[in-house]
VEXDREN-2710 file (C-alpha; in Angstrom, 1 decimal):
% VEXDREN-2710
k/r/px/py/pz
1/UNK/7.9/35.3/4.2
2/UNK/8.2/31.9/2.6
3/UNK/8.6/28.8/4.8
4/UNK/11.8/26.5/4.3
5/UNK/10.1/23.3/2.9
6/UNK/10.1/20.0/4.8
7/UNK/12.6/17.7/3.3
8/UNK/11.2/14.2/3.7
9/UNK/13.4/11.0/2.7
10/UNK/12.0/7.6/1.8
11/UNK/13.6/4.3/2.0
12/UNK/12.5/2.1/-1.2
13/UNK/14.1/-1.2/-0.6
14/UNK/12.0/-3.4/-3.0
15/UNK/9.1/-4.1/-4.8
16/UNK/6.4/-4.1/-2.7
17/UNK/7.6/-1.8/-0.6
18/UNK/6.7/1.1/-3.1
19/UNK/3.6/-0.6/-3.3
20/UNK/2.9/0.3/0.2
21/UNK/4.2/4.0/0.0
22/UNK/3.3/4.8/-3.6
23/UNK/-0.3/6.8/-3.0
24/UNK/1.3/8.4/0.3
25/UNK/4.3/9.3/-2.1
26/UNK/1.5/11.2/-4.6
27/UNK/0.0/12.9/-1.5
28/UNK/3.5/14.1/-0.6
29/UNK/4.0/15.6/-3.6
30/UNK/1.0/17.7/-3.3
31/UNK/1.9/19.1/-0.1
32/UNK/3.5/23.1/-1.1
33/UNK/5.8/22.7/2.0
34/UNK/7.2/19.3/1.7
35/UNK/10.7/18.7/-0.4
36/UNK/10.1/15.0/-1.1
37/UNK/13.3/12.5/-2.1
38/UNK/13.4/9.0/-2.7
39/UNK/16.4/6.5/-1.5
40/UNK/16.7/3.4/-3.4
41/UNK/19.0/0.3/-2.6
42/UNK/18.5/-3.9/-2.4
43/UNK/16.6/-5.3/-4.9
44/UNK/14.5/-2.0/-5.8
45/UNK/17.2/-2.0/-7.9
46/UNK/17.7/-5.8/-9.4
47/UNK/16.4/-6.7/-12.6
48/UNK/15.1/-9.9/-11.7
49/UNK/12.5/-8.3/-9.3
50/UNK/11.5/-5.7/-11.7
51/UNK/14.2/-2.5/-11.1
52/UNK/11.4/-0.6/-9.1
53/UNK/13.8/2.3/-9.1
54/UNK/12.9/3.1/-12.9
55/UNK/9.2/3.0/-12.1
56/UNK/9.6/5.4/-9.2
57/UNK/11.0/8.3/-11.8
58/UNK/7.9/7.1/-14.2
59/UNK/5.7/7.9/-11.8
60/UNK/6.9/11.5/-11.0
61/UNK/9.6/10.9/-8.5
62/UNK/12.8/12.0/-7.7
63/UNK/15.1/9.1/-7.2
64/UNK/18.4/11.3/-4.7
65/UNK/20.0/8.6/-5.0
66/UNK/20.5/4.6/-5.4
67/UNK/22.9/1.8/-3.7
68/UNK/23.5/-1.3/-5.0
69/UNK/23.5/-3.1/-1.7
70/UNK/21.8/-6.3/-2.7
71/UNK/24.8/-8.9/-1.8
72/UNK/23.9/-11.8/-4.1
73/UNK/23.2/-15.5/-2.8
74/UNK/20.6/-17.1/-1.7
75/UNK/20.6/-18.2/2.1
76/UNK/20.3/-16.2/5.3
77/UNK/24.1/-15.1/5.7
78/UNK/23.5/-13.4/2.2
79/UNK/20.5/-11.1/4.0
80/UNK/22.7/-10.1/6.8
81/UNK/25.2/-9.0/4.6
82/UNK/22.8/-6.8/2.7
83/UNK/21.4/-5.5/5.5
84/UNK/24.5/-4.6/6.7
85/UNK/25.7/-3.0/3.0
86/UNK/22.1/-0.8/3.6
87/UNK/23.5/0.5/6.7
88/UNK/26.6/2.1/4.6
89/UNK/24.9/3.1/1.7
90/UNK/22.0/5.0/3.6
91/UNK/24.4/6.3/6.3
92/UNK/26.6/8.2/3.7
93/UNK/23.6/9.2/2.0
94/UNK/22.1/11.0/4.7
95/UNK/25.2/12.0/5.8
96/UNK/25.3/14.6/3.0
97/UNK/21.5/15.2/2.4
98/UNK/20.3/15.6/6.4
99/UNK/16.8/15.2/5.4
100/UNK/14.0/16.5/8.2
101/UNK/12.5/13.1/8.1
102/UNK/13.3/9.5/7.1
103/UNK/10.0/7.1/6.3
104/UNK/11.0/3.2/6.1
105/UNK/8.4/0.7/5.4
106/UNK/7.5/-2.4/6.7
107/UNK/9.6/-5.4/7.9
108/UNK/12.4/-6.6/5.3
109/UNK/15.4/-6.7/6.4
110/UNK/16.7/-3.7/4.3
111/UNK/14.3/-1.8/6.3
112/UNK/16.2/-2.0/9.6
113/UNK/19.3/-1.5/7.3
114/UNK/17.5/2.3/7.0
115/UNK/16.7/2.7/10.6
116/UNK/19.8/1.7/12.1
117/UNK/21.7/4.3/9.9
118/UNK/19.1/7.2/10.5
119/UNK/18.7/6.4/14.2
120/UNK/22.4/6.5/14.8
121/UNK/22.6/9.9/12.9
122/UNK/19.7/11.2/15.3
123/UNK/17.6/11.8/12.1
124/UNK/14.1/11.4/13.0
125/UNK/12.6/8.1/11.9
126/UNK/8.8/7.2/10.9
127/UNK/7.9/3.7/10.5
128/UNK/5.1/2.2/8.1
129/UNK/3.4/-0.9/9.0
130/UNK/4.5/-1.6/12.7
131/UNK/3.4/-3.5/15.4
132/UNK/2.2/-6.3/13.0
133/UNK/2.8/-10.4/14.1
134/UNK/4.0/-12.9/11.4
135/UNK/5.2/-16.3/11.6
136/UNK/8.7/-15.5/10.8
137/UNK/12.2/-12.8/11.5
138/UNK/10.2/-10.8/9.6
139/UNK/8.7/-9.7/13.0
140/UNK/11.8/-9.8/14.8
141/UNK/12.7/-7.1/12.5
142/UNK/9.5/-5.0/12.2
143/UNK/9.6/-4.9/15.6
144/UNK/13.2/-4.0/15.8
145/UNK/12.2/-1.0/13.7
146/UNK/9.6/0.0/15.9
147/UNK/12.1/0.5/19.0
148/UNK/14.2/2.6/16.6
149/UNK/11.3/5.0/15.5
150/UNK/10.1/7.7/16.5
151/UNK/6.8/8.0/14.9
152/UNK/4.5/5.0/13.8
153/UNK/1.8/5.1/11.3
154/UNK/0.4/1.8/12.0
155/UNK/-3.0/-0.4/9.6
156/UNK/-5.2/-0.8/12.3
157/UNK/-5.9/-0.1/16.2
158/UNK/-5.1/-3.9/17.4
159/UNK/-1.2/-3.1/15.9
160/UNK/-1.7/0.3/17.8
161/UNK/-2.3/-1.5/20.8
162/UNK/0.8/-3.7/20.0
163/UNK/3.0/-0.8/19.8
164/UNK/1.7/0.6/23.3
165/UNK/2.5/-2.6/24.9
166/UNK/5.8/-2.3/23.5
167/UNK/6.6/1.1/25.8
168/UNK/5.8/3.3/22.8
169/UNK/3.9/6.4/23.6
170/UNK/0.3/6.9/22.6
171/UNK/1.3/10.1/21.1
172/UNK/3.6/9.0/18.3
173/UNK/1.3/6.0/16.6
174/UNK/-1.6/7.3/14.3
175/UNK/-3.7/4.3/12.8
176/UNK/-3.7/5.5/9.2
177/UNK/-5.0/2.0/7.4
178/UNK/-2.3/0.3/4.6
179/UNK/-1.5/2.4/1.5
180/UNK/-1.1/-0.8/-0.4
181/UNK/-5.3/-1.0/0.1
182/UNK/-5.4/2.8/-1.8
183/UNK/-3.7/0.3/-4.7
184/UNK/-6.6/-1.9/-4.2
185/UNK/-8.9/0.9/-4.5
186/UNK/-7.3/2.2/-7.9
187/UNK/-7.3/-1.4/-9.2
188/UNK/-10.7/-2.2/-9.5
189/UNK/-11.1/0.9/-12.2
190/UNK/-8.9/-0.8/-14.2
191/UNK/-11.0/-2.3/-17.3
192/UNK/-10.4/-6.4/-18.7
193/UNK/-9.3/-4.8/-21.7
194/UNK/-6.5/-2.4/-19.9
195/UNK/-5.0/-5.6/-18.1
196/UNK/-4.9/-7.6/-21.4
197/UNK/-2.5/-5.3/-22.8
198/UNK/-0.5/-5.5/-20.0
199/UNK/-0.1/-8.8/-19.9
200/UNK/1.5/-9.7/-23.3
201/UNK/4.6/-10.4/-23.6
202/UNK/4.3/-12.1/-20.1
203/UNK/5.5/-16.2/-20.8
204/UNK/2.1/-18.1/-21.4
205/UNK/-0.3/-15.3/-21.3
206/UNK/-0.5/-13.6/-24.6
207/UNK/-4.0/-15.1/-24.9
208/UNK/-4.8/-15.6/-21.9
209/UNK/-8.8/-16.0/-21.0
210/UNK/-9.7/-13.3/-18.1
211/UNK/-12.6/-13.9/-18.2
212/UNK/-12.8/-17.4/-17.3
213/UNK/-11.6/-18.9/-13.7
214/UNK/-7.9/-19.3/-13.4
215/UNK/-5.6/-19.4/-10.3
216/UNK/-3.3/-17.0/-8.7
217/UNK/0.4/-18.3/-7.2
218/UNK/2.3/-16.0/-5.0
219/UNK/4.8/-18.1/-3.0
220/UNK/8.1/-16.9/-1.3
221/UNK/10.1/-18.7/0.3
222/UNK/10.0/-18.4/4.1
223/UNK/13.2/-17.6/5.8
224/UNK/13.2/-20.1/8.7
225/UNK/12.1/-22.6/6.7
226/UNK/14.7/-22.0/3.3
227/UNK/15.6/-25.3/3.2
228/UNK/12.2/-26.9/2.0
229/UNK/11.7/-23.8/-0.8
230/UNK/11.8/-25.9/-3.3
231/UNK/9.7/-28.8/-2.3
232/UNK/7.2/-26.5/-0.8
233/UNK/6.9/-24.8/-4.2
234/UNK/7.2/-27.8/-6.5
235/UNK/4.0/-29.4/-3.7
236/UNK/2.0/-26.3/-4.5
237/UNK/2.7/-26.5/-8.6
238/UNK/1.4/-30.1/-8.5
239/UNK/-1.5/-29.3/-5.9
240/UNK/-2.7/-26.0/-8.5
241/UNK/-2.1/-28.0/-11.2
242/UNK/-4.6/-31.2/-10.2
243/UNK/-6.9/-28.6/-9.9
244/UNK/-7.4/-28.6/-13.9
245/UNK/-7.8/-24.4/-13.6
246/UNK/-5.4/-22.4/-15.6
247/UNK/-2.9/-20.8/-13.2
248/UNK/-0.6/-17.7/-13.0
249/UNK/3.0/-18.1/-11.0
250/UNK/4.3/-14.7/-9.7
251/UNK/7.9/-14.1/-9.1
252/UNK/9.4/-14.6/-5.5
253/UNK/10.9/-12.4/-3.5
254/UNK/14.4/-11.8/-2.9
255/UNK/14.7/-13.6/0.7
256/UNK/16.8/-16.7/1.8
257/UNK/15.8/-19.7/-0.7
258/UNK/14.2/-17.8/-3.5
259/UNK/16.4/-18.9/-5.6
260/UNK/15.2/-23.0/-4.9
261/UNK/11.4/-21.6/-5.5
262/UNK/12.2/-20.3/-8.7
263/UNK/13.8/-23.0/-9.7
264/UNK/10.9/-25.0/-8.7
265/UNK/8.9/-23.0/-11.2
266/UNK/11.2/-23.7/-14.0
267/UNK/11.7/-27.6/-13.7
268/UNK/7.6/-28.2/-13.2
269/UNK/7.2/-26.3/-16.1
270/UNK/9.7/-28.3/-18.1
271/UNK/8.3/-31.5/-17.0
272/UNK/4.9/-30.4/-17.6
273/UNK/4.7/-28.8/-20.7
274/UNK/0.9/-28.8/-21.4
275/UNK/0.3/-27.8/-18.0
276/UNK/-2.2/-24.7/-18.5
277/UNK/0.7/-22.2/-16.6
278/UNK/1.2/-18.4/-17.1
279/UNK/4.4/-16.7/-15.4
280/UNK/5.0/-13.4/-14.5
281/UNK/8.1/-11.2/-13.5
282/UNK/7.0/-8.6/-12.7
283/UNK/3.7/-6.4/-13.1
284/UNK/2.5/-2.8/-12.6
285/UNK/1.2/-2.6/-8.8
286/UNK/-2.4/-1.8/-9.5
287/UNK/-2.8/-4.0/-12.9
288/UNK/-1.0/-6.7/-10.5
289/UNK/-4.4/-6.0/-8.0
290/UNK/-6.8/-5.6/-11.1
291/UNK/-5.2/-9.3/-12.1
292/UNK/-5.6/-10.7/-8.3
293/UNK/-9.4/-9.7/-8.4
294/UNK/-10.3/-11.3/-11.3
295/UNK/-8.7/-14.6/-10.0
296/UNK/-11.0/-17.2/-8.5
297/UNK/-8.5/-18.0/-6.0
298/UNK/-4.7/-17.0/-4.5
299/UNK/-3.2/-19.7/-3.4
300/UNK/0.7/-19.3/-1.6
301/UNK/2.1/-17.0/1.3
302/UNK/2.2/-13.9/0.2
303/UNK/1.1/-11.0/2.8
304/UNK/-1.1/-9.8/-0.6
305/UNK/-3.0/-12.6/0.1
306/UNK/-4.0/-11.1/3.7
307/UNK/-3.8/-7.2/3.0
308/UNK/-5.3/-6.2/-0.6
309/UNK/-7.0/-9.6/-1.3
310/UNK/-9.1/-8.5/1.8
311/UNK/-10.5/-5.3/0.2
312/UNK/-10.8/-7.3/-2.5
313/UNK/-12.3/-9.9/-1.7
314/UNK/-10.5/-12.7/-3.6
315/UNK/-10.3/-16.2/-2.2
316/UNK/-7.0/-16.9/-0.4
317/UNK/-5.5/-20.2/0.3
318/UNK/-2.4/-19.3/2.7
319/UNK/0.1/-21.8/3.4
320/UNK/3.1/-22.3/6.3
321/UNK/3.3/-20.1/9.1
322/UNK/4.6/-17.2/7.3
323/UNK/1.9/-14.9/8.0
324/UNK/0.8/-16.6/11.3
325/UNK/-0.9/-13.6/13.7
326/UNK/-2.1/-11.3/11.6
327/UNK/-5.6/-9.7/11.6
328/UNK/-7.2/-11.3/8.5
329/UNK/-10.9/-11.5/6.9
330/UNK/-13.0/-13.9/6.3
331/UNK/-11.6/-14.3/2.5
332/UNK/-8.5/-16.1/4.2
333/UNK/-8.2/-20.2/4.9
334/UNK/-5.0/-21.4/6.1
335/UNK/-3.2/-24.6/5.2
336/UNK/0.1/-26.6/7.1
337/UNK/2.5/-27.9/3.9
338/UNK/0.8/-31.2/3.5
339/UNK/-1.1/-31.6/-0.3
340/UNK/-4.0/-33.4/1.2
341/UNK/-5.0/-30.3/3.0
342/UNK/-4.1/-27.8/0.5
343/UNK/-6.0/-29.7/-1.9
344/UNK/-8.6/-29.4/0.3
345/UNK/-8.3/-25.8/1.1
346/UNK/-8.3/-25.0/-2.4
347/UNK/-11.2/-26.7/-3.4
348/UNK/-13.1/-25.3/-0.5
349/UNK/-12.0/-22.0/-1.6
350/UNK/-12.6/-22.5/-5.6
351/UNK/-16.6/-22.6/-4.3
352/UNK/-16.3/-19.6/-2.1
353/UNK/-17.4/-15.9/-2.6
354/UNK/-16.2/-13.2/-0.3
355/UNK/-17.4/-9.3/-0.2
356/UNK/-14.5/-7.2/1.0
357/UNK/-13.3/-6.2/4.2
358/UNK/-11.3/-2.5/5.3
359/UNK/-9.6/-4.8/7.6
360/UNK/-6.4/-2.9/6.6
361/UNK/-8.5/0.2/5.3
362/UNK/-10.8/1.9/3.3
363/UNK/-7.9/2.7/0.5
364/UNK/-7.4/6.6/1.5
365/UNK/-4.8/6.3/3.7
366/UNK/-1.8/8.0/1.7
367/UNK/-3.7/11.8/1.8
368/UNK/-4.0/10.9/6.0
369/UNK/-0.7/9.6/6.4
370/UNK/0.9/12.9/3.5
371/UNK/-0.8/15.1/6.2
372/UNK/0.3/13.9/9.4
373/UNK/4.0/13.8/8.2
374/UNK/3.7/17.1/6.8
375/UNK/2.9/19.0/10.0
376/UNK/4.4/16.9/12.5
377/UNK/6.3/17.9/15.2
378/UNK/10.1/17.7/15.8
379/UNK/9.7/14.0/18.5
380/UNK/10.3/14.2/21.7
381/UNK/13.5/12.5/23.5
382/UNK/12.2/8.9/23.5
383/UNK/11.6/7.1/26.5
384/UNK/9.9/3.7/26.9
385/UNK/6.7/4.6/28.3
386/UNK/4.9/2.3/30.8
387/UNK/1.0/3.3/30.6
388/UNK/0.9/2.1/34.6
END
């Protein structure tokens, strides 16, 4: 007698969030008893952060449905408002589909969008990437996840411990390591070659030399601090620049005052025309990694910068407070917005070779995390649980 496969739903909210699920996504599919479905809203969907939706079917997946719940604007109001337009879509949605499971990842604020709406339908809920600190409502909201969840498949044991302090019970966190580092892992088979290719048609880098030492830039704009997006950008423009390195920009996020660091990005590079500057939109998760590794340094606030650049073992310059508390390497040197001491930072780090670190993982955690989901049991009523 055949068994009635398990139908497992997960939340893709944005770019790097399928970055972070992709390889548990591929173990998913291999699984004979596991009915796997992809929900896509926020800016998954926006072209200006690279429609992630379309690269989800490329890859193999099936997209059940997507929400255009990405309310446009660019200040904090404008996130609430999305969050709360997740809530709808991904109620109705599960409404009608009443998958077994519901996976959401991370800590944006689409994610507790997802777990508000599958909590309140009494749809069991497993979160990715809990019990994690950062230097911003990022961890207000991870956080706020966790309470809502009933299972937690956590990077490490010091966020396991996190999640026990927090009254969750031993028996629903499993330290599976990050995914994203499994995109690490793939990344480094990429040849020079392979990422060339990928790279024209990108502004300023049809010819651009791999193989010489250029700089990474991977700054977002940090939601307590909005206001100062652009002059924190347009500082770390000027501060790369000086340098006298070629440099790569990345595109922001889609948080509070991205819009003022893009626009950073676009006036330096009018008034500095000569300025040895790539920019890219958006890039391929693993040729994004294969790029980060051959970069002598990353300099911004990216949480790339303290996940996959560990197993990678890049040179990180982090600025602000954005990714204050968490468990980094020793590839990681942190800087307050002041140019003097990024300048400093970089420099040191422009001299500095790192071996990796599995920190976060040794980049097989999608085939652990694929198995526990597919034979877990149905949770238990949660209670907080006090370990005394």
């Amino acid at each position: 007698m055949m068994s009635i496969p398990r139908k497992i739903l997960v939340a893709i909210t944005a770019r790097p969030s399928y970055s972070r699920i992709r390889s548990t996504l591929q173990a998913l599919n291999q699984q004979e008893d596991v009915e796997l479905h992809c929900l896509c809203s926020g800016s998954a969907l926006s072209d200006r952060h690279g429609r992630v939706a379309d690269l989800i079917r490329e890859d193999g997946f099936h997209v059940a449905a997507e929400g255009e719940t990405l309310v446009p604007g660019n200040d904090p109001g404008r996130m609430a408002e999305t969050t709360a337009q997740t809530i709808l879509f991904t109620t109705r949605h599960l409404e009608i589909a009443r998958p077994d499971w519901v996976i959401t990842i991370a800590d944006r604020y689409e994610t507790l969008g997802t777990a508000v709406a599958t909590s309140y339908l009494g749809i069991p809920l497993i979160h990715v990437q809990g019990g994690e600190i950062t230097g911003n409502i990022d961890e207000r909201v991870r956080h706020a996840v966790t309470k809502l969840s009933d299972i937690h498949l956590v990077a490490n044991a010091q966020a396991a411990a996190r999640l026990m302090r927090m009254g969750e019970h031993p028996d629903s966190i499993y330290v599976t390591g990050c995914p994203s580092i499994d995109l690490a892992r793939e990344a480094c088979q990429i040849s020079l070659d392979d990422l060339a290719l990928a790279l024209v048609g990108q502004e300023g880098l049809d010819h651009f030399n791999l193989e010489g030492e250029f700089i990474m830039v991977l700054q977002h704009a940090d939601t307590t601090e909005h206001e100062s997006s652009y002059r924190h950008m347009m500082m770390t423009l000027q501060v790369v620049s000086a340098s006298g390195l070629p440099f790569v920009v990345f595109n922001p996020n889609s948080d509070a005052g991205s819009e003022a660091t893009s626009r950073a990005v676009t006036d330096f590079r009018r008034d500095h025309p000569l300025a040895p500057m790539g920019m890219i939109t958006n890039l391929e998760g693993r040729l994004f990694l294969r790029l980060l590794r051959q970069a002598r340094c990353l300099i911004g606030n990216s949480s790339v910068g303290i996940r996959e650049c560990a197993f990678l073992g890049t040179p990180v310059v982090n600025l602000g407070d954005r990714q204050n508390g968490r468990e980094r390497a020793s590839n990681v040197r942190d800087s307050p917005w002041k140019p003097q001491a990024m300048a400093q930072a970089l420099t040191y780090q422009l001299q500095q070779s790192y071996a990796g670190s599995q920190i976060y993982g040794s980049g097989h955690s999608g085939e652990l995390m694929a198995d526990i989901v597919a034979h877990l049991a149905l949770p238990r009523k949660k209670r907080f649980h006090d370990p005394a």
